[in-house]
C-alpha positions, 0 to 999 in steps of 0.5 A: 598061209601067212609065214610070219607076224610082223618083220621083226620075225623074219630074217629073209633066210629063204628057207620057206622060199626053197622048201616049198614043194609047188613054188608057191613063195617067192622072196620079194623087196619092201619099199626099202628093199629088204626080202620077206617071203611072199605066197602065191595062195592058189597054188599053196597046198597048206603042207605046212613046210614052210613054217616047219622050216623056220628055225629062226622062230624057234628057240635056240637050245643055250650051250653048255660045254661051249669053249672060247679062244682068241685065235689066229691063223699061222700063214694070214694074208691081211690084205685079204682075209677077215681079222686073224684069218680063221676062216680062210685057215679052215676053208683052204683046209676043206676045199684041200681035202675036197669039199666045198666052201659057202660064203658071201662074196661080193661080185662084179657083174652085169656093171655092178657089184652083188653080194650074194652066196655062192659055192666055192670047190678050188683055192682060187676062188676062196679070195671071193669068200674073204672079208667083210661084206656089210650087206644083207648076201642073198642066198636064194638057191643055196640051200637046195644046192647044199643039200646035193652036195650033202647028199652026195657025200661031199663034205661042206663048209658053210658060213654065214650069219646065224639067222642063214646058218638057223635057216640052212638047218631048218631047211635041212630039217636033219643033221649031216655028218658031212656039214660043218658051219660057221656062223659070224659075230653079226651087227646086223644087215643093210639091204642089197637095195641100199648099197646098191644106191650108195655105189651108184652114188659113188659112181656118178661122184667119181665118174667111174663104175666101182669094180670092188669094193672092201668094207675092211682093206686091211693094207694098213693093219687091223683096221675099219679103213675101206677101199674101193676100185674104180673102172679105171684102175684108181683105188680110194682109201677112206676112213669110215666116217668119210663113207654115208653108208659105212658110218650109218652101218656102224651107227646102226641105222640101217639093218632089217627090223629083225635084227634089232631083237635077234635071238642068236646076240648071245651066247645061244649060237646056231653054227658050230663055231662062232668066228668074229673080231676079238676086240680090245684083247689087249684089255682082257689078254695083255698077256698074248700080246707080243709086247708082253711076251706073248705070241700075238699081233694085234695089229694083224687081227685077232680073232674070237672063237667060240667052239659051240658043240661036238662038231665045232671040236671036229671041224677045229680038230680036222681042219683047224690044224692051221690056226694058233688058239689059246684060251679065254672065257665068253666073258672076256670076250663078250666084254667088248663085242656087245653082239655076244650079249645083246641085239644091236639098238633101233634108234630113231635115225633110222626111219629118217634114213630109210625114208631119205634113201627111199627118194634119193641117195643123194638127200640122204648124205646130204643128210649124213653129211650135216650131221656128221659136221655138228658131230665133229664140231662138238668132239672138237669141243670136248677135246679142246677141254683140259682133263682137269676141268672135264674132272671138275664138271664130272665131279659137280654133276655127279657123272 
């Protein structure tokens, strides 16, 4: 049985993994870390469930009665939740009317942080759903877990990337009435395998195990500043050129082959809403700033929603009732967030990165550490250059 082509029609879902009726497939590493399903072929029943499930294959129907709003919640703790605080809004909402709550979290256990899907059923827990996990989050065994949830009447709300929401519905294979998803404004994803060299690589740098780890602290406003805590009680704040993996993640340089041809960059989303920064609204909505008269702060995060389908309204119109939104188009807020229109770009850096972190982390940051170096040199330059004469090469070399 052979599940797909090449790696770039795999998004490591798990749905094959978790449909197999005789356990015939188990998610295995590359060399660089990634999960692609593997077949055990003596005990393959050829049922042909497994490329049944694969939705992430299949074309995603375009929406046409999609609706957009820049959002955000009426009581948003910053300090915690993702930009606008949409999804702590609805998920307190849902677990107060007695469902359950799936998301990625970042987990410190057995000394060291995973990122996995987990299941969250009271409103203590849902801290461990909040903010911005930079990481490929395992979801083996989720979806049959959502399943029986489903199947019991309990009402669920999942989340994740598209290709996790894609594949939770093919595994499903039908619809719920009692399921609601959302699917997140995605760059792409690192393996589980590189951060965890990264973080032993802070580790052994700090000489202290790292207990938490946040790729948005947003103890300073609607930033991309990180933080992380130490065993030993210390916090470190940092910018995100300061951190190798947290630049080389936003440079695109590290995620799994297939998000660099992802069908669900656009307007074609699987979840029933779609939640992610607005960036730039103070370019495309002046008006809503609170500068202007509005009624938003931008500096507390603001976030894009885009209500995808009849269910999307539902789950606003149940469970929403925490959130202020107002009207946009998909445009204005495509405009700034290139991942509503196109797939993030594979650039050469990235197999120099993938082989690096294949020997040592160590060799890789060194690497990242030079670069960054001739980086700062030459902006120093550019912006040492008065405006005037910037204006005049412009003008000479017609750019």
């Amino acid at each position: 049985m052979n599940l797909f082509v090449s790696k770039s029609s795999c998004s490591g879902c798990t749905a094959c993994e978790s449909v197999c009726p005789v356990q015939a497939i188990t998610m295995q590493p590359d060399q660089d870390g990634f999960l692609y399903p593997q077949v055990n072929n003596e005990k393959c029943i050829n049922c042909g469930l497994c490329t049944k499930v694969c939705a992430y294959q299949h074309e995603q129907p375009a929406v046409s009665d999609k609706k957009v709003f820049a959002a955000v919640a009426k009581n948003t703790d910053i300090s915690k939740s993702a930009s606008g605080g949409l999804f702590s809004s609805i998920a307190t909402s849902v677990l107060k009317s007695g469902g359950a709550v799936y998301g990625s979290a970042m987990i410190y256990e057995n000394d060291h942080l995973t990122v996995k899907h987990i299941k969250v059923e009271n409103e203590n827990d849902l801290c461990l759903l909040k903010g911005s996990k930079y990481v490929h989050s395992n979801t083996q065994g989720i979806y049959p877990a959502v399943l029986e949830d489903l199947k019991n009447g309990k009402t669920v709300l999942f989340s994740g990337t598209p290709c996790q929401i894609a594949g939770l519905k093919g595994f499903l294979q039908k619809d719920y009435i009692n399921l609601y998803t959302i699917d997140l404004i995605c760059h792409g994803v690192p393996s589980e395998k590189l951060f965890q060299q990264y973080i032993s690589f802070e580790e052994a740098k700090n000489k202290s195990n790292i207990t938490a780890y946040r790729f948005r602290d947003k103890s300073q406003g609607w930033k991309l500043h990180g933080a992380m805590t130490l065993e030993n009680g210390n916090t470190i704040y940092f910018e995100p050129e300061e951190s190798s993996y947290y630049q080389m993640f936003l440079n695109s340089y590290t995620y799994r082959e297939n998000c660099y041809s992802c069908p669900y960059a656009s307007d074609r989303r699987p979840g029933d809403i779609t939640i992610g920064d607005y960036w730039c609204i103070d370019l495309v909505h002046p008006e809503l700033l609170l500068e202007n008269g509005g009624q938003i702060d931008e500096h507390k995060g603001v976030s894009c929603m885009m209500v995808n389908n009849d269910k999307g309204r539902e789950l606003v119109a149940i469970y929403g009732h925490g959130i202020n939104c107002w009207q946009s188009t998909f445009e204005k807020a495509a405009k700034y967030n290139r991942q509503l229109t196109a797939p993030s770009v594979l650039k050469p850096e990235r197999d120099i990165v993938l082989k690096l972190a294949r020997n040592n982390y160590a060799e890789l940051d060194k690497w990242y550490r030079k670069r960054l170096r001739s980086i700062k040199i030459k902006r120093a330059i550019r912006q040492s250059v008065p405006r005037p004469v910037k204006n005049i090469v412009k003008s000479i070399i017609g750019k």
